[in-house]
Backbone as CSV, one residue per row, in Angstrom:
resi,resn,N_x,N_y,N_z,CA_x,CA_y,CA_z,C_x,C_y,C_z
1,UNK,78.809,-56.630,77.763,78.588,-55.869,76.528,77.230,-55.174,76.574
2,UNK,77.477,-53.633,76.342,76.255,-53.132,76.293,75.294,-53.543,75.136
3,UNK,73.620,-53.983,75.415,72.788,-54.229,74.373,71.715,-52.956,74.070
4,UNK,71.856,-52.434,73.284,70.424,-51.420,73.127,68.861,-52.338,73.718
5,UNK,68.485,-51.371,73.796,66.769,-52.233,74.405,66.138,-51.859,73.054
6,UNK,65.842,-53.086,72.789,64.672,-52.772,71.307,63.285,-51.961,71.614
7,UNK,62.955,-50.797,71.026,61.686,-50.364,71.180,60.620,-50.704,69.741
8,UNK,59.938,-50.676,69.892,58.644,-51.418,68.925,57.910,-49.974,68.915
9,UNK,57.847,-49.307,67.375,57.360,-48.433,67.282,56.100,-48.880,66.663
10,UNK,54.702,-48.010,67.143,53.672,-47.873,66.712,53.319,-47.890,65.182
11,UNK,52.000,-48.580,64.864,52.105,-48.340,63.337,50.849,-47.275,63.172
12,UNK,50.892,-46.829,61.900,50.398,-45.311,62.045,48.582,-46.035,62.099
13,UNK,48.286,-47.634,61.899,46.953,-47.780,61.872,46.730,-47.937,63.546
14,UNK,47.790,-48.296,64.054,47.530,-48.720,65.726,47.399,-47.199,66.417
15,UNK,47.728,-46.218,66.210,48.315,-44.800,66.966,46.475,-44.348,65.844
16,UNK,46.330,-44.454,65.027,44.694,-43.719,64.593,43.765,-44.792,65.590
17,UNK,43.968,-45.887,65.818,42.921,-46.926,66.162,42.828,-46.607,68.155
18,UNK,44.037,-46.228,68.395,44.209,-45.722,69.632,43.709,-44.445,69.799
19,UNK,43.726,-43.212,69.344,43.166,-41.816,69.284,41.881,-41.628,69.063
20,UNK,41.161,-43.670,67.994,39.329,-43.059,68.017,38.916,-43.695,69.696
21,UNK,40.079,-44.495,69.882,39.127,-45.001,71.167,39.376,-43.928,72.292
22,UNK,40.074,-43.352,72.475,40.578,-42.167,73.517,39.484,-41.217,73.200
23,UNK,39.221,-40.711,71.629,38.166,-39.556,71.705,37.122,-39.922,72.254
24,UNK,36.116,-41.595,72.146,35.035,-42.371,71.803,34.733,-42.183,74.125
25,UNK,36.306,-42.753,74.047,35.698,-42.474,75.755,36.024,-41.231,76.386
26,UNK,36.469,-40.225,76.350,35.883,-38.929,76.247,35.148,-38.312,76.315
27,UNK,34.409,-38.730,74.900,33.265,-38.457,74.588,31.923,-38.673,75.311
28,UNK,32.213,-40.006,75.383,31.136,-40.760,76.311,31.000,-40.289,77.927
29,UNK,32.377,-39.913,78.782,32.354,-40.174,79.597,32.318,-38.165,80.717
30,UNK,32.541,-37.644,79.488,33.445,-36.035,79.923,32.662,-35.703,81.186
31,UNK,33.563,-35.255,81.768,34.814,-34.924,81.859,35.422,-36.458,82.921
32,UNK,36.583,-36.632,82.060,36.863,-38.134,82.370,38.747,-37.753,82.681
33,UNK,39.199,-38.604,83.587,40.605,-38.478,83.970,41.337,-39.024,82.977
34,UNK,42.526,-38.647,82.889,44.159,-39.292,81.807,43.792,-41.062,82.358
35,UNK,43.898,-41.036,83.848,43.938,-42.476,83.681,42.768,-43.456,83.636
36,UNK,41.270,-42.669,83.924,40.466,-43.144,83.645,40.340,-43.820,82.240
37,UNK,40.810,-42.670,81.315,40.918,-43.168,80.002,41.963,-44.057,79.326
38,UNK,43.087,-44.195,80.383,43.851,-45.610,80.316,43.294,-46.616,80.178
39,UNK,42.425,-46.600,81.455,41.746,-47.830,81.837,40.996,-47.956,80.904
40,UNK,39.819,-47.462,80.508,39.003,-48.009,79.261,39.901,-48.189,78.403
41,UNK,41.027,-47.824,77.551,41.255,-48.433,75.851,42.562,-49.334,76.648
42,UNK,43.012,-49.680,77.647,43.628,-50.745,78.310,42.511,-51.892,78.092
43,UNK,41.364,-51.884,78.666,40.533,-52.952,78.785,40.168,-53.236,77.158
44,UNK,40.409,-52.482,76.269,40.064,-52.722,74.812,41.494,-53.354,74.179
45,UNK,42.589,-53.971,74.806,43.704,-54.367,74.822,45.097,-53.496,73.302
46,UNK,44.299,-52.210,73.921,45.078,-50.736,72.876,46.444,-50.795,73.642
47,UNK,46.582,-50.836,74.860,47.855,-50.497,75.172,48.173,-51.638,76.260
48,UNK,49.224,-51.787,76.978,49.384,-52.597,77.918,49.210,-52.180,79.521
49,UNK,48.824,-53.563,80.381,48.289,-52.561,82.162,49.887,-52.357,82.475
50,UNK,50.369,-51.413,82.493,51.734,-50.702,82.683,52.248,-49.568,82.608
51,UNK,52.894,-48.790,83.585,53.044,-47.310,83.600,53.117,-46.843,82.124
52,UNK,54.248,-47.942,81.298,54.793,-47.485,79.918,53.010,-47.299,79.296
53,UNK,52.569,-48.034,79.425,50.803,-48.094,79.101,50.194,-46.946,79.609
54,UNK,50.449,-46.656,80.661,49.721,-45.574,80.877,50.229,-44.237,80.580
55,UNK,51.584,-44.192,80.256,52.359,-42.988,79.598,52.132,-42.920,78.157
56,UNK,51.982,-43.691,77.433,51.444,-43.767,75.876,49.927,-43.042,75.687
57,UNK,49.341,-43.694,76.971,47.727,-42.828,76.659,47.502,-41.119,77.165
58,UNK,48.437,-41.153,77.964,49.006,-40.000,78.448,49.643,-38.604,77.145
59,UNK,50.961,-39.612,76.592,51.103,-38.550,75.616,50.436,-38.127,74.634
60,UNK,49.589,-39.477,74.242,48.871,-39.464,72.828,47.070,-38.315,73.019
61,UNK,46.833,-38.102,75.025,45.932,-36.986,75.163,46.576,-36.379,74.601
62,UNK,47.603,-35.734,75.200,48.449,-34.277,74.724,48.059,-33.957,73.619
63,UNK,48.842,-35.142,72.906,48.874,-34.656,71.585,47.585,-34.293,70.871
64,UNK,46.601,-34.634,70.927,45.351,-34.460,70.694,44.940,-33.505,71.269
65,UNK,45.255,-32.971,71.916,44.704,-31.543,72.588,45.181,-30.721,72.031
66,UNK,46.410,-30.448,71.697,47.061,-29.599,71.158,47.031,-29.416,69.984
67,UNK,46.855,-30.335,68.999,45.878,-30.917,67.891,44.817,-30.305,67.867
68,UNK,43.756,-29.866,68.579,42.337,-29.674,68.541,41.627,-30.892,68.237
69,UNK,42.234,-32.114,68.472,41.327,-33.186,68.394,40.962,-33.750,69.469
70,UNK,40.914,-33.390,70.701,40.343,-33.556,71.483,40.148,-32.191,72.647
71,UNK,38.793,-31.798,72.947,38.528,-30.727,73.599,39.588,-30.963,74.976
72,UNK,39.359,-29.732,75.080,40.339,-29.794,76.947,39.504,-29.988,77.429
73,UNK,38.296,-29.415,77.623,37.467,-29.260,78.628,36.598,-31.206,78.817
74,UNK,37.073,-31.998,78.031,36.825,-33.580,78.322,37.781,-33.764,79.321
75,UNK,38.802,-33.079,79.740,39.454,-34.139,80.593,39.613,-33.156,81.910
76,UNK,39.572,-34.135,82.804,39.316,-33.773,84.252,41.009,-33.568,85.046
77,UNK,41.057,-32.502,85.320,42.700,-32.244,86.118,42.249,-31.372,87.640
78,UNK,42.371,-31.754,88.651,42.221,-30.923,89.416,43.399,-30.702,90.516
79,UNK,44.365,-31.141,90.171,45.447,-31.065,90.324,45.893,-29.279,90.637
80,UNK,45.703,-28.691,90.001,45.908,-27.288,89.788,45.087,-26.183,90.091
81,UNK,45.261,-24.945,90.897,44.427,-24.146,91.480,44.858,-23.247,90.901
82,UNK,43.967,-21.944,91.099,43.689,-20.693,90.825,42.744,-19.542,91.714
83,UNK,43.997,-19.067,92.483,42.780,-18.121,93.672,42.753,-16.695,93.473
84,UNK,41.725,-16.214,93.160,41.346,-15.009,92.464,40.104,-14.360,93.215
85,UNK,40.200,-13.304,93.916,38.937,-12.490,94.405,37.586,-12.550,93.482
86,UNK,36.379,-12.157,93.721,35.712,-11.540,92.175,35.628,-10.252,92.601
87,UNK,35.723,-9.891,91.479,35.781,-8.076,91.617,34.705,-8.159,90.195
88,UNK,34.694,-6.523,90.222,33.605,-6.307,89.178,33.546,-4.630,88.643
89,UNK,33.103,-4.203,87.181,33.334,-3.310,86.783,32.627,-2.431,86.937
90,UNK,31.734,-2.017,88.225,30.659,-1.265,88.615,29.457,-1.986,89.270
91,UNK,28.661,-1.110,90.071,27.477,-1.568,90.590,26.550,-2.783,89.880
92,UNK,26.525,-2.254,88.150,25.723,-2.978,87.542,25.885,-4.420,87.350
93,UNK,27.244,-4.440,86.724,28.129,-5.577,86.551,27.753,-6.443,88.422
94,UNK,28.324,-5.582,89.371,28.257,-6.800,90.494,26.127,-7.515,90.681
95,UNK,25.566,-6.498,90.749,24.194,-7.301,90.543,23.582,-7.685,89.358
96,UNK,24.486,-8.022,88.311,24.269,-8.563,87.427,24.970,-10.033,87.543
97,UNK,26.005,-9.974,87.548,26.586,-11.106,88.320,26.218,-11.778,89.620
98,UNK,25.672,-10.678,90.563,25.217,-11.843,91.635,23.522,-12.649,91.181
99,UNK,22.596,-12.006,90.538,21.655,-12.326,90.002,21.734,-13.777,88.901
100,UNK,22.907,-13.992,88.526,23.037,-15.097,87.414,23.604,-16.033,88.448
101,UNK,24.603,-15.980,89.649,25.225,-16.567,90.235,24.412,-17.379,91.916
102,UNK,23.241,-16.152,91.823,21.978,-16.158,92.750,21.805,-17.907,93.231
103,UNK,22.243,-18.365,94.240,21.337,-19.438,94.998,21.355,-19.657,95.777
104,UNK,19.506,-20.357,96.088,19.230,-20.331,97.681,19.732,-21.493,98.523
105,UNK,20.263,-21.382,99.383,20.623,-23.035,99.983,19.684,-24.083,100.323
106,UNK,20.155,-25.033,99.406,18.690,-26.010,99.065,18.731,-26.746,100.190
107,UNK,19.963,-27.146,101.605,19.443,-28.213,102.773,19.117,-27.145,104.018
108,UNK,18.761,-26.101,103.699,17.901,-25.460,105.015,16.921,-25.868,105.546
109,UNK,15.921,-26.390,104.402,15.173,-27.138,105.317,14.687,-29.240,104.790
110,UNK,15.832,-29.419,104.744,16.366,-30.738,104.513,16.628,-31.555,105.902
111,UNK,17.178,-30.856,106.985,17.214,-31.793,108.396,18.511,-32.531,108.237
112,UNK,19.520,-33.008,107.343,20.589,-33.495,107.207,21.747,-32.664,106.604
113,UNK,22.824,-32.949,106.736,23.903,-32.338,106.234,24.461,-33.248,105.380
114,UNK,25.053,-33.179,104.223,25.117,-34.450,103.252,26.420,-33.790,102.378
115,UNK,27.850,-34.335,102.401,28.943,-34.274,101.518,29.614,-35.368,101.102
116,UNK,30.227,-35.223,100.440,30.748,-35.989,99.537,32.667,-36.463,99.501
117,UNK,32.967,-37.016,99.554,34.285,-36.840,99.763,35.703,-37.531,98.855
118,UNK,36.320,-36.674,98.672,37.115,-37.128,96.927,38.332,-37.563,97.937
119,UNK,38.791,-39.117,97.330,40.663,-39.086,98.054,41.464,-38.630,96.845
120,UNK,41.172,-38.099,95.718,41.556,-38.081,94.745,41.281,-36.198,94.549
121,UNK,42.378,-35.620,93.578,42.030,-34.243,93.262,41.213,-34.325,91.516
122,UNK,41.743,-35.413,91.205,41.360,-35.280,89.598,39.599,-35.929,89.639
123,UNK,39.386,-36.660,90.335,38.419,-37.210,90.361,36.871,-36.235,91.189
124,UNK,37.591,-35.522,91.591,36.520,-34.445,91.958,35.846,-33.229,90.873
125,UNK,37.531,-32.887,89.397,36.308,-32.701,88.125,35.100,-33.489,87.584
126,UNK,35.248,-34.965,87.970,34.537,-35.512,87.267,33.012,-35.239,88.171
127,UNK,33.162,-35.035,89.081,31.813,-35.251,90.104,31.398,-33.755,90.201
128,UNK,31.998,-32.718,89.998,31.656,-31.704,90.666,29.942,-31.231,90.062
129,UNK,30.143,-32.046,88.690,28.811,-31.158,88.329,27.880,-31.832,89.349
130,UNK,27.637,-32.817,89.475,26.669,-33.413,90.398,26.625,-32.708,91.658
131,UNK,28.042,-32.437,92.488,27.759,-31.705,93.874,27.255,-30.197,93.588
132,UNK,27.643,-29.818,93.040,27.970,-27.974,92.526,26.227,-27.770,92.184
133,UNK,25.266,-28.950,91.573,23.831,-29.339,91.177,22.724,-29.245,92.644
134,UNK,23.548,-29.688,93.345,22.348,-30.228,94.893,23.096,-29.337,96.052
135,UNK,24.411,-28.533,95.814,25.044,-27.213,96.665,25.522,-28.370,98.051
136,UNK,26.037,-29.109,96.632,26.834,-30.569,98.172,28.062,-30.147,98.489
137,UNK,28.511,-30.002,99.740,30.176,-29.879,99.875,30.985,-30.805,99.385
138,UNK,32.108,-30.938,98.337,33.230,-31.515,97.810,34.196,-31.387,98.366
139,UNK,34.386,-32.593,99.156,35.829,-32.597,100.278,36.960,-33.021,99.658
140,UNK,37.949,-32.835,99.035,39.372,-33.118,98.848,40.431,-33.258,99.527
141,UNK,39.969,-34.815,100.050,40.928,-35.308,100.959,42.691,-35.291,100.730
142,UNK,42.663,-35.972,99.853,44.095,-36.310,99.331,45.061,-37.209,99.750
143,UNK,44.134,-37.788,100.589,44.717,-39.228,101.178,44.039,-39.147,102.859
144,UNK,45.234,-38.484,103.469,44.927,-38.668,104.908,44.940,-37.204,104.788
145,UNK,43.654,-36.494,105.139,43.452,-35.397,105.471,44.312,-34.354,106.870
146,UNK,44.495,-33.341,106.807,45.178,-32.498,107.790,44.203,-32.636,108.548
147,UNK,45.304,-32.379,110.490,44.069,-31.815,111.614,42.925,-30.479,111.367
148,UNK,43.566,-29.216,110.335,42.889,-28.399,110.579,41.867,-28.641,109.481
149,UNK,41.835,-29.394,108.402,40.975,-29.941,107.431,39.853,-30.287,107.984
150,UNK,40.074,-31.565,108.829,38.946,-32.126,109.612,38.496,-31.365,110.902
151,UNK,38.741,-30.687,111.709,37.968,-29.396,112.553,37.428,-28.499,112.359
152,UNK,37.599,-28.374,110.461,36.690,-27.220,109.888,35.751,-27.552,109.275
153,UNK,36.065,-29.237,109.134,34.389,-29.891,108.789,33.873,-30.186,109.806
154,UNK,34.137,-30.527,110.997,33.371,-30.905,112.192,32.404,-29.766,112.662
155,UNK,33.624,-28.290,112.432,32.645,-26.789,112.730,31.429,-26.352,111.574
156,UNK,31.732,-26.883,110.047,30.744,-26.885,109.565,29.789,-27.658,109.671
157,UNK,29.371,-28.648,109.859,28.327,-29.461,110.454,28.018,-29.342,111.552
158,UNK,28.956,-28.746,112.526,28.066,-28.090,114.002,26.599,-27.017,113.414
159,UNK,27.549,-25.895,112.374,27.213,-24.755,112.413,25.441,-25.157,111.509
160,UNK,25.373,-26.345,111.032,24.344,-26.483,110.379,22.797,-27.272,111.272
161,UNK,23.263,-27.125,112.674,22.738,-27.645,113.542,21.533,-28.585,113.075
162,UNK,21.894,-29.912,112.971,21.287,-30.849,112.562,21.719,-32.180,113.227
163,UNK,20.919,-32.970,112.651,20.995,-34.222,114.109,21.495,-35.448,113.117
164,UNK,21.607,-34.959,111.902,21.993,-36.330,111.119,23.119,-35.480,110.131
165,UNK,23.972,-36.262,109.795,25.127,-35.780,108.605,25.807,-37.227,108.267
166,UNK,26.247,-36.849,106.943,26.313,-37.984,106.460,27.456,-38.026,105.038
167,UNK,28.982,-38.784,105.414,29.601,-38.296,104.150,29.973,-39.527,103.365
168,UNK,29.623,-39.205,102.539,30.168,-40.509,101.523,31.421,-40.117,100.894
169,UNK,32.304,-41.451,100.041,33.255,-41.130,99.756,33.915,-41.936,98.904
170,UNK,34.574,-41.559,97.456,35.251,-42.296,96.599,37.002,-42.095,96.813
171,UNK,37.481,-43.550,96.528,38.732,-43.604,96.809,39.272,-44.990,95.906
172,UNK,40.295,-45.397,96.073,41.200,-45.825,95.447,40.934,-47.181,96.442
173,UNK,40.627,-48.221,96.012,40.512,-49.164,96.693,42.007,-50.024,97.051
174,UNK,42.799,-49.280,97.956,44.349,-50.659,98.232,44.560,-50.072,100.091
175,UNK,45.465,-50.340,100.140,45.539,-50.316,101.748,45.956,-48.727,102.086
176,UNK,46.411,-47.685,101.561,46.336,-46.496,101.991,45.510,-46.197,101.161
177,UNK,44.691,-46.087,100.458,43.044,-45.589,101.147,41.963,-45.995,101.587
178,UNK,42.550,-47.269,101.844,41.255,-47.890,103.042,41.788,-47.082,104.470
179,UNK,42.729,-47.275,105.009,43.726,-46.563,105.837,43.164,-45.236,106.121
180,UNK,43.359,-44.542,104.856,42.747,-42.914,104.976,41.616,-42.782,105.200
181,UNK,40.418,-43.520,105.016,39.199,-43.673,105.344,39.100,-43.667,106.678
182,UNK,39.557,-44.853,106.948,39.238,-45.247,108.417,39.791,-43.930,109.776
183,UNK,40.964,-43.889,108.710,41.917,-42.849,109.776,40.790,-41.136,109.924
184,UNK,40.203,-40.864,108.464,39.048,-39.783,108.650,37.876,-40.165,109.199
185,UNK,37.411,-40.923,109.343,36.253,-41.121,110.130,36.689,-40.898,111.794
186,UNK,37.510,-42.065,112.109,37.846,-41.488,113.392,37.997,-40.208,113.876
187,UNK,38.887,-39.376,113.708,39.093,-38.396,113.834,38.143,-37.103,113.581
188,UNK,37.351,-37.687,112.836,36.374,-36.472,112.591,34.938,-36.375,113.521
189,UNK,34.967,-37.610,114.123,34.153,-37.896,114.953,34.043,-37.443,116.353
190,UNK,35.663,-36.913,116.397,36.114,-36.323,117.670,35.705,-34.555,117.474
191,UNK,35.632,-34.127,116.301,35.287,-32.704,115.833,33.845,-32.438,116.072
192,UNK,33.019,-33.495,115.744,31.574,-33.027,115.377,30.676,-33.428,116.693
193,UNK,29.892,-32.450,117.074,29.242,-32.751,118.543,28.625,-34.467,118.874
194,UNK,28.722,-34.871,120.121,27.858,-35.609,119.992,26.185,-36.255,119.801
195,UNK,25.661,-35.168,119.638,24.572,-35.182,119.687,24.329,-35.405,118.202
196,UNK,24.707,-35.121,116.673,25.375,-35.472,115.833,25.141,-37.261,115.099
197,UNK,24.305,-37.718,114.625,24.357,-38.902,114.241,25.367,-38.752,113.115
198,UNK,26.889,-38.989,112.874,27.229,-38.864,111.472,27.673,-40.714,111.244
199,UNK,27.257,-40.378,109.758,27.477,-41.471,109.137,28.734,-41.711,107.826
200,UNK,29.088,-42.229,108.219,29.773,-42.860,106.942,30.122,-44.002,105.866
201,UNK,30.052,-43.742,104.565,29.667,-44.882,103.262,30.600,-44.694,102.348
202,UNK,31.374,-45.890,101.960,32.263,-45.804,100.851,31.458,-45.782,99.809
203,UNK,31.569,-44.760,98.658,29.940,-45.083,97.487,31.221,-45.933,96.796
204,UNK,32.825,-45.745,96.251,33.583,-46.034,94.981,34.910,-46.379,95.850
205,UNK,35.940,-47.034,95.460,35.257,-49.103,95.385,35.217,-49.733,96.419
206,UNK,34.544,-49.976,95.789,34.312,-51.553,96.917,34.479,-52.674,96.210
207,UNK,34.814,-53.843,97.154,35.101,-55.270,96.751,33.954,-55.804,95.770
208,UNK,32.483,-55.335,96.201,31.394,-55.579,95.348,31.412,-55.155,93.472
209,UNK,31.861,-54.250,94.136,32.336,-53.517,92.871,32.942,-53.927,91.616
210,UNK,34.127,-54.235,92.184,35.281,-55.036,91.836,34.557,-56.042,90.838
211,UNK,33.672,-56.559,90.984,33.483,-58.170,90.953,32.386,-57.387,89.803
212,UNK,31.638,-56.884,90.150,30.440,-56.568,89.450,30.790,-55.629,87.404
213,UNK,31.297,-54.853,88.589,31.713,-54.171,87.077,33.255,-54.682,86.847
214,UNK,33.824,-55.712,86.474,35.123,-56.292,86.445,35.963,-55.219,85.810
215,UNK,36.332,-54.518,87.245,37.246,-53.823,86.818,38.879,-54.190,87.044
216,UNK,39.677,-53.832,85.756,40.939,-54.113,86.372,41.905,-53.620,87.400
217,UNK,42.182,-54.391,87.735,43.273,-54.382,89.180,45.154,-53.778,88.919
218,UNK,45.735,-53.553,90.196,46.864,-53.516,90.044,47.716,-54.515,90.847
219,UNK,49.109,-54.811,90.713,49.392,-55.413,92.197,49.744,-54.139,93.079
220,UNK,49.337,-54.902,94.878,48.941,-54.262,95.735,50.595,-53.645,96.231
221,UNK,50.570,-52.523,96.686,52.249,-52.233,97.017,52.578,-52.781,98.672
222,UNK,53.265,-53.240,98.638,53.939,-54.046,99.984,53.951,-52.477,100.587
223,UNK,53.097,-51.924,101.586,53.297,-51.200,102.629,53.178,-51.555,104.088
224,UNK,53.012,-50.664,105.179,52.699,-50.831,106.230,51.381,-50.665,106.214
225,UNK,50.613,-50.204,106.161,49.128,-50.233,105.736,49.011,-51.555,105.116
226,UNK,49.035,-52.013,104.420,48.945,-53.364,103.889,49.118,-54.629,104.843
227,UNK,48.901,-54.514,106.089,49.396,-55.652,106.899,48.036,-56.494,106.785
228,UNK,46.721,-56.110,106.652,45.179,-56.327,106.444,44.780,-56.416,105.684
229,UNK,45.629,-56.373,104.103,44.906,-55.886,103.563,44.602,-57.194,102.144
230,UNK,43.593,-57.722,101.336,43.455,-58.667,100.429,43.413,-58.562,99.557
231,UNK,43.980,-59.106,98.257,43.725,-58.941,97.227,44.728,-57.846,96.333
232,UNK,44.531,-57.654,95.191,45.043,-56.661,94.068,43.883,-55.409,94.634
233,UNK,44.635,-54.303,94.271,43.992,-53.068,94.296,43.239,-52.401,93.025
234,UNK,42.340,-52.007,93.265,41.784,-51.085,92.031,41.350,-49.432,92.168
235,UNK,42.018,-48.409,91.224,41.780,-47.350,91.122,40.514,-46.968,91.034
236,UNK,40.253,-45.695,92.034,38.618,-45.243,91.617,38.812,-44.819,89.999
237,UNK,39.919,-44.316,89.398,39.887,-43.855,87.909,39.066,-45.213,87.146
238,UNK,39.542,-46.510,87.597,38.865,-47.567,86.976,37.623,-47.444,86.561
239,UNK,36.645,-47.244,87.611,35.266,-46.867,87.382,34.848,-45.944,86.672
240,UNK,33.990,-46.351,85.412,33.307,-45.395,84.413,32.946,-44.198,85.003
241,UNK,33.294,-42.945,84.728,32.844,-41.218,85.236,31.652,-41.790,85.101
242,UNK,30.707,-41.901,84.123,29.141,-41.685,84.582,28.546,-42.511,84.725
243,UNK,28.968,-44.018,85.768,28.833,-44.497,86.990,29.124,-43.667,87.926
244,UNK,30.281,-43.448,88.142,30.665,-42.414,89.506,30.197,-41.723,89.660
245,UNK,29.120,-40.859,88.366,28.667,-39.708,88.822,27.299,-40.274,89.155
246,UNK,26.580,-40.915,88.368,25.270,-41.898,88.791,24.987,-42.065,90.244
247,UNK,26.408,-42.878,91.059,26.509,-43.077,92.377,26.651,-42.016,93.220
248,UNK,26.499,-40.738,92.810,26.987,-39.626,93.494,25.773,-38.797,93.575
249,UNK,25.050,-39.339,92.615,23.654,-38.594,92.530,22.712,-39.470,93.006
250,UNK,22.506,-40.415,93.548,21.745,-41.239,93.856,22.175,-41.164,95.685
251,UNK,23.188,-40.799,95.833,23.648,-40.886,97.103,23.122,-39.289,97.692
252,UNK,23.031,-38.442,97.070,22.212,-36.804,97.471,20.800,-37.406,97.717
253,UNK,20.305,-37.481,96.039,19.007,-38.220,96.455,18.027,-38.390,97.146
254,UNK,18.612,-39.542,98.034,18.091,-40.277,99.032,17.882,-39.259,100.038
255,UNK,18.691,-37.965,100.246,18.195,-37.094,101.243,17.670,-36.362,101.229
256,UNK,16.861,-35.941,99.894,16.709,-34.728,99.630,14.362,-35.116,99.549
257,UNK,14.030,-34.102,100.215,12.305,-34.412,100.514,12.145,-33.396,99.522
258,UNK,11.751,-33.579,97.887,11.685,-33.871,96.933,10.881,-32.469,96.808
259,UNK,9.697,-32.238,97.358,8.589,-30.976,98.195,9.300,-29.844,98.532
260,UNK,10.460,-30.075,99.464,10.553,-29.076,100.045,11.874,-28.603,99.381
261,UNK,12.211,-29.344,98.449,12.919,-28.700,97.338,12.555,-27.882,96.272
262,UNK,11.543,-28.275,95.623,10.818,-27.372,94.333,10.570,-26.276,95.446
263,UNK,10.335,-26.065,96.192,9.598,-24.470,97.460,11.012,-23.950,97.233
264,UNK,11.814,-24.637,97.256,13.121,-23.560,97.662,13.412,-23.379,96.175
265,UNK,13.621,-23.986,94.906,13.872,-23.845,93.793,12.814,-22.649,93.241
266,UNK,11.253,-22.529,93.726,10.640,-21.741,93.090,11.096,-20.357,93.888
267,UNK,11.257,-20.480,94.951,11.858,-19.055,95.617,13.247,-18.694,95.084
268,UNK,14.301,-19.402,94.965,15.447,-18.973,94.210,15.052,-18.037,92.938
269,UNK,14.589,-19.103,91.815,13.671,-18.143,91.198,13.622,-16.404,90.412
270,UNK,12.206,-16.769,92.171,11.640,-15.399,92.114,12.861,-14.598,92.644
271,UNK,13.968,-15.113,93.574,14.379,-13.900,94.303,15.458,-13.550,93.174
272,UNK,15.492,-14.388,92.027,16.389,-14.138,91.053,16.533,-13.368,90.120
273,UNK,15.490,-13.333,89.861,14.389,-12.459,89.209,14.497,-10.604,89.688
274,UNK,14.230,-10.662,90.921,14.356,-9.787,91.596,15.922,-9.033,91.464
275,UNK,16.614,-9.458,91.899,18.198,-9.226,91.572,18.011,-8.687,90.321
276,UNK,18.013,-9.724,89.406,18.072,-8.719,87.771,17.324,-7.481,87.828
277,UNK,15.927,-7.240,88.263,15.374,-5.753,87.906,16.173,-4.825,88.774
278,UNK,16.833,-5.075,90.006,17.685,-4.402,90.337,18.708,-3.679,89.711
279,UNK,19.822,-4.807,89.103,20.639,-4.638,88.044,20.000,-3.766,87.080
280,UNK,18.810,-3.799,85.899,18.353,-3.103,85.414,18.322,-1.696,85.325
281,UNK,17.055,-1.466,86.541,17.242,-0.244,87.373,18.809,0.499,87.564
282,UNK,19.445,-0.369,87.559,21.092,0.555,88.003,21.431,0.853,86.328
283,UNK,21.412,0.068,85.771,21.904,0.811,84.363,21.054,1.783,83.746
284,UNK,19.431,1.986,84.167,18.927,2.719,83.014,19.093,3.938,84.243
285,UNK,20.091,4.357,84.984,20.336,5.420,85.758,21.303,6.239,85.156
């Protein structure tokens, strides 16, 4: 005999009590992922750790967006592209635009090559302001990167002829993306000269991690990758955006000779400067 499945509808104080905590981490965190923000009002025991859980926090963004109660621009999708030339409506317009857009490359004289590396597409809105800040390359792996992916980073770090490079990298802590890690390092090692010290550092998660900031887990999926592998898994979405971004800026940082940065920041600048009276000059023609 067929039984209907009972569903348990929301009460209108649980669905408001759920929407302040969704705005609250948002707010706090922008630009923050759909499931990042699972995870926080999950850990506030708003919804349950379960897809159905994570589809509730899911629809109830929507709806709030569409609403105007929650900005778009809080939530992080990078899922989706858009490839567009720049063009421009005259001389003035293009050195007016290159003058605002004007910058000098800050690791010319840095001695290292230093990127960053996303296994995730959504998780690279959340970081970009930090790379897009220090003119860090943002790699978007997407698990196990393509051959021609990794030979065009090996040729960019040739082309920056330097003796140290160094990529760090956030991922999804379970056995295919420990897997994908391991599997990009190798391989990229075969791209980049030897002369080349490159290094590599998981900054997001780690087992330390795990433990420290108790984040919640999933169970681990029975794969082939998984033959090594311990424990429940945890999403980089788990980790607070501004931790992740904290760790992302602390990881530039460390490479950057602090001196010979303000020299290049005060020359950007001036040469910026310069550009605009250009622009100028073209309109009062």
């Amino acid at each position: 005999m067929f039984v209907p499945r009972h569903r348990t509808r929301s009460t209108q104080q649980e669905i408001a009590d759920l929407e302040d905590a969704i705005y609250e981490v948002a707010a706090r965190e922008r630009p923050v992922t759909v499931r990042g923000v699972f995870y926080r009002v999950m850990s506030l025991g708003l919804v349950p750790k379960t897809e159905q859980g994570y589809r509730r926090v899911q629809n109830r963004v929507l709806r709030m967006r569409r609403a105007h109660d929650l900005p778009y621009g809080w939530i992080s999708d990078g899922t989706r592209y858009s490839l567009k030339p720049d063009t421009f409506d005259g001389l003035h317009d293009c050195l007016t635009q290159t003058a605002q857009a004007y910058r000098r490359a800050l690791w010319s004289d840095q001695g290292v090559h230093v990127e960053i590396w996303s296994e995730k597409d959504a998780i690279s809105g959340v970081i970009y302001s930090v790379t897009a800040e220090f003119d860090v390359p943002l790699m978007i792996a997407r698990g196990f990167p393509s051959e021609t992916f990794l030979w065009s980073t090996g040729e960019a770090i040739r082309a920056e002829d330097v003796d140290l490079a160094v990529c760090y990298q956030l991922g999804d802590h379970d056995p295919s993306g420990v897997v994908a890690w391991e599997h990009t390092q190798r391989r990229l090692r075969e791209f980049v000269p030897a002369y080349v010290d490159l290094v590599f550092e998981r900054l997001a998660v780690t087992p330390e991690q795990i433990i420290d900031y108790g984040l919640p887990t999933r169970p681990t999926k029975k794969t082939t990758h998984g033959a090594h592998f311990e424990g429940e898994s945890v999403e980089v979405d788990a980790m607070d955006s501004n931790v992740l971004r904290a760790l992302v800026r602390e990881a530039i940082e460390s490479h950057i000779d602090q001196h010979a940065l303000e020299i290049t920041r005060v020359a950007e600048e001036s040469e910026r400067k310069v550009l605009q009276r250009m622009a100028n000059r073209r309109r009062t023609r």
